[in-house]
Every structure is written in structure tokens, then in C-alpha cells.
Backbone as numpy.savetxt, mean C-alpha at the origin, in Angstrom:
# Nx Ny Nz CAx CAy CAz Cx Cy Cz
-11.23 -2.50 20.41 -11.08 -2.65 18.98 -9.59 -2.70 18.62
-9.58 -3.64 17.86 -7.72 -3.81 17.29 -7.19 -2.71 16.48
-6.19 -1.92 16.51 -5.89 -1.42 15.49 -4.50 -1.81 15.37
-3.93 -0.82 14.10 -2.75 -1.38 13.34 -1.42 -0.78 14.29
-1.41 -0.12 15.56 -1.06 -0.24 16.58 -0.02 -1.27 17.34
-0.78 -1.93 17.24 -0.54 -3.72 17.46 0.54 -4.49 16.93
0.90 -4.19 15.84 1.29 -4.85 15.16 3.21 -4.08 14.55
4.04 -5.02 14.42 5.30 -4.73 14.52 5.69 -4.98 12.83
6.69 -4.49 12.56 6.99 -4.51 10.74 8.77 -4.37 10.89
9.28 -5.16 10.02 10.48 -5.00 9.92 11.08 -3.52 8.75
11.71 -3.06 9.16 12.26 -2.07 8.57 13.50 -2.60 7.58
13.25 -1.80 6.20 14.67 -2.38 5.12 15.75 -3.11 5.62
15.98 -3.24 6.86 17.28 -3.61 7.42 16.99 -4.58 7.95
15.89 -5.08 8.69 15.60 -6.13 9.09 15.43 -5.66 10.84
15.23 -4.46 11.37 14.89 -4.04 12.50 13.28 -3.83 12.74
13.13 -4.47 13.81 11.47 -4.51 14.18 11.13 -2.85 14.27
9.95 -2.76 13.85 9.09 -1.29 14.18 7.66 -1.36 14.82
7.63 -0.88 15.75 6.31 -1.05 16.25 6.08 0.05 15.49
4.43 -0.38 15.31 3.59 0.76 14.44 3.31 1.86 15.79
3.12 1.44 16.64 2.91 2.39 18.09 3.75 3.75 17.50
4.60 3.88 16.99 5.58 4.62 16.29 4.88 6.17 15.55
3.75 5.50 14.77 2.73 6.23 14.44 1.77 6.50 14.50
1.13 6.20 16.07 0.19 6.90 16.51 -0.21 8.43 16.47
-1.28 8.68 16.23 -1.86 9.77 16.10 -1.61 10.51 15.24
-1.10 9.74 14.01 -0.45 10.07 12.72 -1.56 9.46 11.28
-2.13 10.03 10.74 -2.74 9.71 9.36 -2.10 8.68 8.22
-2.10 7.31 8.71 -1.00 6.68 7.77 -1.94 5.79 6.35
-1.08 5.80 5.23 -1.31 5.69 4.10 -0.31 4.33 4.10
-0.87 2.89 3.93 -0.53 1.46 3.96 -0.56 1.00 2.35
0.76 1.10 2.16 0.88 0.92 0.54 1.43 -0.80 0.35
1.53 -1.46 -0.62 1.74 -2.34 -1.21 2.22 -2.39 -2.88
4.09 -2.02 -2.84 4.50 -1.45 -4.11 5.29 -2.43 -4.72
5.54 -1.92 -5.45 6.71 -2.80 -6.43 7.20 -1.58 -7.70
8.31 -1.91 -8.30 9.16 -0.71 -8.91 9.04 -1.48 -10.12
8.53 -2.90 -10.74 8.53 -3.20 -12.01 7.15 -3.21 -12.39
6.23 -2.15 -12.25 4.90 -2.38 -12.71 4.30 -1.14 -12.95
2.85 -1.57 -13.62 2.69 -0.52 -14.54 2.17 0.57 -14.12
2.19 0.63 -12.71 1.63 1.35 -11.54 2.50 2.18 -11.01
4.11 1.15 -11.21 5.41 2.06 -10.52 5.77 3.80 -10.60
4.52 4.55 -11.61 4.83 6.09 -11.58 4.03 6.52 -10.81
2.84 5.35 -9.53 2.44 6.19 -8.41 3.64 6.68 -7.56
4.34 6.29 -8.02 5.27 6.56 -6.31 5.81 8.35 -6.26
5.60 8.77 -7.89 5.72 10.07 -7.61 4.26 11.17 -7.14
3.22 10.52 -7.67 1.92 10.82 -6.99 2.15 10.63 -5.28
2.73 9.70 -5.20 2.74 9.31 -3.41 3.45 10.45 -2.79
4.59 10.56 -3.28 5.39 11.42 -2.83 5.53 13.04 -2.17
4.43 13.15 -4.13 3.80 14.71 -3.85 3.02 14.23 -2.75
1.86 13.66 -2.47 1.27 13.68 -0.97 1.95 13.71 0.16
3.03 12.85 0.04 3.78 13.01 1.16 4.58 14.23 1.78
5.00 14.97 0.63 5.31 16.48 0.93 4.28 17.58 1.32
3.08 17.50 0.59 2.41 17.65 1.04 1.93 18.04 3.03
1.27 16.79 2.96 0.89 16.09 4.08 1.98 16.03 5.19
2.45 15.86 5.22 3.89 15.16 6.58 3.52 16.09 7.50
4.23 17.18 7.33 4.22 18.31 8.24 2.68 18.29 9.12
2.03 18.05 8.58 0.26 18.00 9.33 0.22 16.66 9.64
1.34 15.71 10.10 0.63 14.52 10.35 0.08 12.95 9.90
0.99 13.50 8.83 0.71 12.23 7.59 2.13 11.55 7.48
1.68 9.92 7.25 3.02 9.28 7.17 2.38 7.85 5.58
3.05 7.53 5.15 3.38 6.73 4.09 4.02 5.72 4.55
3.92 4.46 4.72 4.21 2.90 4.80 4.58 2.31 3.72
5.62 2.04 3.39 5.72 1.66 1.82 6.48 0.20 2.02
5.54 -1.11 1.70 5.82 -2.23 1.85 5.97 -2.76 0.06
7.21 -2.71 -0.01 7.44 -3.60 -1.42 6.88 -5.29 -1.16
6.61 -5.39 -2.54 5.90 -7.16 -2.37 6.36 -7.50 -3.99
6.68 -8.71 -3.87 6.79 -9.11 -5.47 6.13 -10.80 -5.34
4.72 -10.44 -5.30 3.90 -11.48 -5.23 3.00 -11.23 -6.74
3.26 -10.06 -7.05 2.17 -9.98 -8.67 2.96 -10.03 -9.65
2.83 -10.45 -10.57 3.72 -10.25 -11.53 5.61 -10.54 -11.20
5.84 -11.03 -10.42 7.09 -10.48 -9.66 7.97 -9.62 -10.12
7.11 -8.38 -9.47 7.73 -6.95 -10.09 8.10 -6.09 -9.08
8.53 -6.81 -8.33 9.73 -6.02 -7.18 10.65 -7.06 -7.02
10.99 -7.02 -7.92 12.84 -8.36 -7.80 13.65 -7.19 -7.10
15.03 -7.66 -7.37 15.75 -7.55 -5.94 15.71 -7.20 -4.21
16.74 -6.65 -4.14 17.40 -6.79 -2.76 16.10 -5.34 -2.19
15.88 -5.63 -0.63 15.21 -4.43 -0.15 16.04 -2.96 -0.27
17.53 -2.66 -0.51 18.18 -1.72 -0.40 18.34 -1.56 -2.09
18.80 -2.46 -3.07 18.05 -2.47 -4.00 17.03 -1.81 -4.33
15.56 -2.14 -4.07 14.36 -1.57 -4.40 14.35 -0.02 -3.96
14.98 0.40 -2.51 15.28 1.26 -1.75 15.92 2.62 -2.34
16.55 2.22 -3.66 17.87 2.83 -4.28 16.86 3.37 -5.17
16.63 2.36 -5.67 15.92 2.64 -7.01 14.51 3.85 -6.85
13.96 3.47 -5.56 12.63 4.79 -5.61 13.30 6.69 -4.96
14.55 6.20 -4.43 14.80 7.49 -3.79 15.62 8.20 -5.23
16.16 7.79 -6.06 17.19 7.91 -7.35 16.04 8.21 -8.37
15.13 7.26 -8.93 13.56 8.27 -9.68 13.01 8.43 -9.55
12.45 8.91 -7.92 11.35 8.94 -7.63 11.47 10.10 -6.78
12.76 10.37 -6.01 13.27 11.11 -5.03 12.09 11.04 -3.61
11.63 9.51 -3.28 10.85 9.50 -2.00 11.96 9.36 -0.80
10.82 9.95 0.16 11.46 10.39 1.52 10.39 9.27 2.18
9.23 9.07 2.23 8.53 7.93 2.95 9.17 6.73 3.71
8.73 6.49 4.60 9.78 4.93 5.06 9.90 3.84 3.83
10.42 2.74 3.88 10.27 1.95 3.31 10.72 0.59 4.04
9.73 -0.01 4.24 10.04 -1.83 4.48 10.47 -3.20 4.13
11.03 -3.72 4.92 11.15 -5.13 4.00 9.88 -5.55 3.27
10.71 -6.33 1.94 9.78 -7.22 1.13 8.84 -8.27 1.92
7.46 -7.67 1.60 6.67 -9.04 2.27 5.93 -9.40 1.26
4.90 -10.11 2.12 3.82 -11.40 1.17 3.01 -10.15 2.15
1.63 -10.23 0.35 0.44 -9.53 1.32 -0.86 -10.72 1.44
-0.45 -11.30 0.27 -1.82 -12.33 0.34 -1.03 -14.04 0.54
-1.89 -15.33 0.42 -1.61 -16.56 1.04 -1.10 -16.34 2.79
-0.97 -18.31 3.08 -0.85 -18.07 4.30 0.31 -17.76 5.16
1.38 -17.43 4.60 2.04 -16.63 4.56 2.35 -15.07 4.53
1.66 -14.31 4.55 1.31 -13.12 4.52 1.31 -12.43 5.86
2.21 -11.37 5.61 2.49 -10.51 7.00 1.26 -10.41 7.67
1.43 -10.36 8.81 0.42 -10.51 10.05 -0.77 -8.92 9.35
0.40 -7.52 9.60 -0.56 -6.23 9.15 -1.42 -6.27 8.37
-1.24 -7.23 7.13 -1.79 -7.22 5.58 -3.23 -8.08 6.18
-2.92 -9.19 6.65 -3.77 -10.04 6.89 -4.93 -9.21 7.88
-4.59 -8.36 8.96 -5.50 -7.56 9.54 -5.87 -6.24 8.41
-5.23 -5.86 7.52 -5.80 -4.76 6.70 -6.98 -5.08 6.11
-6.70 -6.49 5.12 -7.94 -7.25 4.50 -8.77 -7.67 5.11
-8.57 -8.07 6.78 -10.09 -8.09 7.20 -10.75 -6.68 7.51
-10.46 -5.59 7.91 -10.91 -4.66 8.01 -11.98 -4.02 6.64
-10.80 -4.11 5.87 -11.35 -3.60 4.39 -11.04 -4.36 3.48
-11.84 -4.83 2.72 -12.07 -5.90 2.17 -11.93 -4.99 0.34
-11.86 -6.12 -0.67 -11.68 -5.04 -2.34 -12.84 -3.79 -2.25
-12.53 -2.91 -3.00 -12.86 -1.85 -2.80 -13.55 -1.82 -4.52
-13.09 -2.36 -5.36 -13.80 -2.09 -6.58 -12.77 -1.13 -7.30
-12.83 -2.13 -8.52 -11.94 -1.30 -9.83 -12.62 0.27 -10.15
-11.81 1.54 -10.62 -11.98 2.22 -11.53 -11.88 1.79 -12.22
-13.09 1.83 -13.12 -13.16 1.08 -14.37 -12.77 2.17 -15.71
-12.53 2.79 -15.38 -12.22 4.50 -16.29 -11.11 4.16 -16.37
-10.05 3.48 -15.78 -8.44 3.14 -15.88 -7.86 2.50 -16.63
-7.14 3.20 -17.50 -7.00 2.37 -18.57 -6.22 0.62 -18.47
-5.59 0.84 -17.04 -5.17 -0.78 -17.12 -6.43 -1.60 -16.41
-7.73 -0.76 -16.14 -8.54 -1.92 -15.95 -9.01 -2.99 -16.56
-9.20 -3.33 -17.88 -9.58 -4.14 -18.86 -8.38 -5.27 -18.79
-6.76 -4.96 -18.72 -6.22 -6.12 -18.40 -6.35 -6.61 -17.53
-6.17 -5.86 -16.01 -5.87 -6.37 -14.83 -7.36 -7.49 -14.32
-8.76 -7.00 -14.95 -9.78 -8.13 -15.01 -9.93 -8.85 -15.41
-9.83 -8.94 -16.89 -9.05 -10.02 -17.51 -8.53 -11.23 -16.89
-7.28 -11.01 -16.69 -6.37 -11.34 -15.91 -6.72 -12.11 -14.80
-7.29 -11.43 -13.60 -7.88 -11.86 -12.48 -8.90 -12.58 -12.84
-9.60 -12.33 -13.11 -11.17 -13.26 -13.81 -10.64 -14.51 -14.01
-9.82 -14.57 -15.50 -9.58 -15.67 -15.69 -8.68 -16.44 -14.57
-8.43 -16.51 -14.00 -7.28 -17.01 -12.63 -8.93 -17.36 -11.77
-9.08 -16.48 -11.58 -10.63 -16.93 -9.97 -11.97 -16.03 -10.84
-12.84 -16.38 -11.35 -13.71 -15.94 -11.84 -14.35 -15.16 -9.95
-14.51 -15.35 -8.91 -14.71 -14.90 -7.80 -13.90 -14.08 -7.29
-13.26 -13.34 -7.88 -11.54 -12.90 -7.56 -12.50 -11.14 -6.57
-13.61 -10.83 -7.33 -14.21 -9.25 -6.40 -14.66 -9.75 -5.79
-15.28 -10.98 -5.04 -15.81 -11.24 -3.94 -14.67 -11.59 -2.67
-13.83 -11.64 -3.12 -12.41 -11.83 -1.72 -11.44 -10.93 -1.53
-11.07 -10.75 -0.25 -10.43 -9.50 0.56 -9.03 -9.49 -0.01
-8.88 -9.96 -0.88 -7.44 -10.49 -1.14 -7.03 -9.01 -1.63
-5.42 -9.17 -1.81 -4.94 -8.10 -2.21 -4.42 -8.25 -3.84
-5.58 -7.16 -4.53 -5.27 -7.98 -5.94 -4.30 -7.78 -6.74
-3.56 -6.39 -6.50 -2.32 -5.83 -7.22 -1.72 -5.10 -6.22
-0.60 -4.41 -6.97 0.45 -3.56 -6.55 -0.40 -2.12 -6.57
0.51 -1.70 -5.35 -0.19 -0.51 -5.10 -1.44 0.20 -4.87
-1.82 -1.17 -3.84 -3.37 -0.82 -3.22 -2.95 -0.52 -1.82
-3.82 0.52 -1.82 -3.93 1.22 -0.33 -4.67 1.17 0.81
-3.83 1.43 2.25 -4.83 1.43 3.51 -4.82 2.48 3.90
-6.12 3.58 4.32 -5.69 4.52 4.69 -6.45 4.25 6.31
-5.72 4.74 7.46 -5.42 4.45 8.72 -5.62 6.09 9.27
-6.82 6.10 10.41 -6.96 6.81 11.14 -5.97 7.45 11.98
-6.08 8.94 12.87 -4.95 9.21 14.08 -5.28 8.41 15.28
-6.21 7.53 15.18 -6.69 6.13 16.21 -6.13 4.77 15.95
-5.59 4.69 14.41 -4.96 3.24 14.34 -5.39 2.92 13.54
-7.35 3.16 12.91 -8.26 2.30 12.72 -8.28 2.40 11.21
-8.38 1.39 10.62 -8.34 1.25 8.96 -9.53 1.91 8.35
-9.65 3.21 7.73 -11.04 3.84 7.52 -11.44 3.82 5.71
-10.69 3.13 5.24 -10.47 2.76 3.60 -9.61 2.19 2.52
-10.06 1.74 1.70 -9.20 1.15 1.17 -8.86 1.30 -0.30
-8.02 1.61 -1.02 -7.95 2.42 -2.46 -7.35 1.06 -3.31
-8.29 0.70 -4.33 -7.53 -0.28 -5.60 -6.62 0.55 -6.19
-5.39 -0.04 -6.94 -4.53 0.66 -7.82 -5.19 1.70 -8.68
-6.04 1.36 -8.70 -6.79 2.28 -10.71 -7.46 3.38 -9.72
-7.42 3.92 -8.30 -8.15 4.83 -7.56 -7.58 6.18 -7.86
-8.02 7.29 -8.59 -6.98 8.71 -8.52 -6.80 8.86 -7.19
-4.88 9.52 -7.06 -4.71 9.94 -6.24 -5.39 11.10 -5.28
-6.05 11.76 -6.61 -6.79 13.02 -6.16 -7.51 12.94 -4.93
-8.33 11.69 -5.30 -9.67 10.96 -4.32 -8.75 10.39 -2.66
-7.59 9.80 -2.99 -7.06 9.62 -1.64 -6.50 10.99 -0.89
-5.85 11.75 -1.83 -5.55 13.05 -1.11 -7.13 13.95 -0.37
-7.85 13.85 -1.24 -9.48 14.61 -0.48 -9.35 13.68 1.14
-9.06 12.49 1.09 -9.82 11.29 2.39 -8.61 12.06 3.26
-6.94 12.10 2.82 -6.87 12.28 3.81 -6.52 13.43 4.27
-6.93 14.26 4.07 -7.10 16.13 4.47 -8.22 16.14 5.40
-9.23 15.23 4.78 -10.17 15.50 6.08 -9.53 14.48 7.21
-8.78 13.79 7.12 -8.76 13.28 8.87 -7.85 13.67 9.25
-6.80 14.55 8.74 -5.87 15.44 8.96 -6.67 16.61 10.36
């Protein structure tokens, strides 16, 4: 079975990382951006990450400015900006593409694994963000695509992709998933 193992990611600088790196580590596969209306998960992320670390937990934080294009600038740029209001310690990666054919190799194996996961519809930006999507692909919940910023993979101490969190998901609910595979 493939896991995310496999697969290599450039680091802010433009240095390859094998994910091998984080084996046997509980990793949380984010897809962020710092101009959106989502951008105050990153202090939710964070607290998990303080949290969590020490037991085994790691945070992947891949900026993308494919939605909205709401991760403009530079990767050290974006870099500045989450450690200055956000005060994260998590890695952080070069800017990629998560969806078209273009799209980092990882992303493209995340979405086949786990495919949309379904809006909280209790969220208050759910009513735009469907909207929105609807009108663009009226089929937009039937495809693996990655539909916004700040949807999550959460990744076994085996590699293996065991869920997948839409933006509008409480953090609460990802912190429960990953204590137990902790």
C-alpha cells in the first residue's frame, strides 16, 4: 500500500524533503493561505501543535493561492507573516497547486485516498462558500477536488491517510482524531 512516505516536498527554500522524515509521526496535511477567511485557523493549528508535538504530532503547512488568490506573495513572505501573528512553529512549504493538472504529486495522492468530506453546514461561511462552488460546478461534492483553503489530511504513524477535514470542520473534532492515533 502507498503511503505519503513516498513522496518528496520542497521546503520554503526550495530544498527537497522526503516525507520518510516523518515516519511514525501523526501528521496533519494542511492547505493554507494568510488572505482568507479561514486565515485565524492557524492559531487553532498551532494550539494543536503545542499541544501534540511532544507525543508525536507534526503539522505540514503547504500555502496555495489557487482560491481566491489568497496567499500572494513570496514563500518567506507568507513565512513571516504566520510566525509574526500567529507565532507558528509547524514547518512550512513552498507554494503549491493542490488541484488541476498541475498539482503537487502529495495533493494528488491525498485526494485519491480521501476524497470531499462534506461541509459543516453549522459554519457560518458555509452558505457562501456553496454558493460559490455550486454556481462554478453544480457537481463540485461529487469530486475529490480540493475545494478551499485549509482543508485537512490527517496521516497515520504508518503513512496512511485516515481522514480528511473541510475548512468549516471544528478543530475540536480534528484534535479528538488525533489523540487517538497518538
Amino acid at each position: 500500500m502507498k503511503t505519503v512516505y513516498e513522496f518528496s516536498v520542497k521546503d520554503r527554500k526550495g530544498s527537497a524533503v522526503s516525507l520518510k522524515e516523518y515516519a511514525n509521526e501523526v501528521l496533519l496535511i494542511v492547505n493554507t493561505a494568510t488572505k482568507c477567511g479561514f486565515t485565524p485557523q492557524y492559531e487553532e493549528l498551532e494550539k494543536l501543535y503545542e499541544k501534540f508535538h511532544s507525543q508525536g504530532f507534526e503539522i505540514l503547512d503547504f500555502p496555495c493561492n489557487q482560491f481566491g488568490q489568497q496567499a500572494p506573495g513570496t514563500d518567506e513572505s507568507i513565512h513571516s507573516f504566520c510566525k509574526l501573528t500567529y507565532g507558528t512553529e509547524f514547518p512550512r512549504f513552498k507554494k503549491i497547486k493542490v488541484n488541476g493538472d498541475d498539482a503537487d504529486e502529495l495533493f494528488k495522492f491525498l485526494k485519491e485516498q480521501k476524497g470531499f468530506a462534506g461541509w459543516d453546514e453549522s459554519h457560518p461561511l458555509y452558505p457562501i462558500l456553496d454558493k460559490m462552488l455550486s454556481e462554478a460546478d453544480p457537481d463540485y461534492k461529487e469530486k475529490a477536488d480540493i475545494k478551499w483553503n485549509f482543508t485537512k489530511f490527517l496521516v497515520n504513524k504508518k503513512g496512511q491517510v485516515v481522514a480528511r477535514f473541510e475548512p468549516t470542520e471544528p478543530i475540536s473534532n480534528i484534535a479528538q482524531q488525533i489523540e487517538e492515533l497518538l
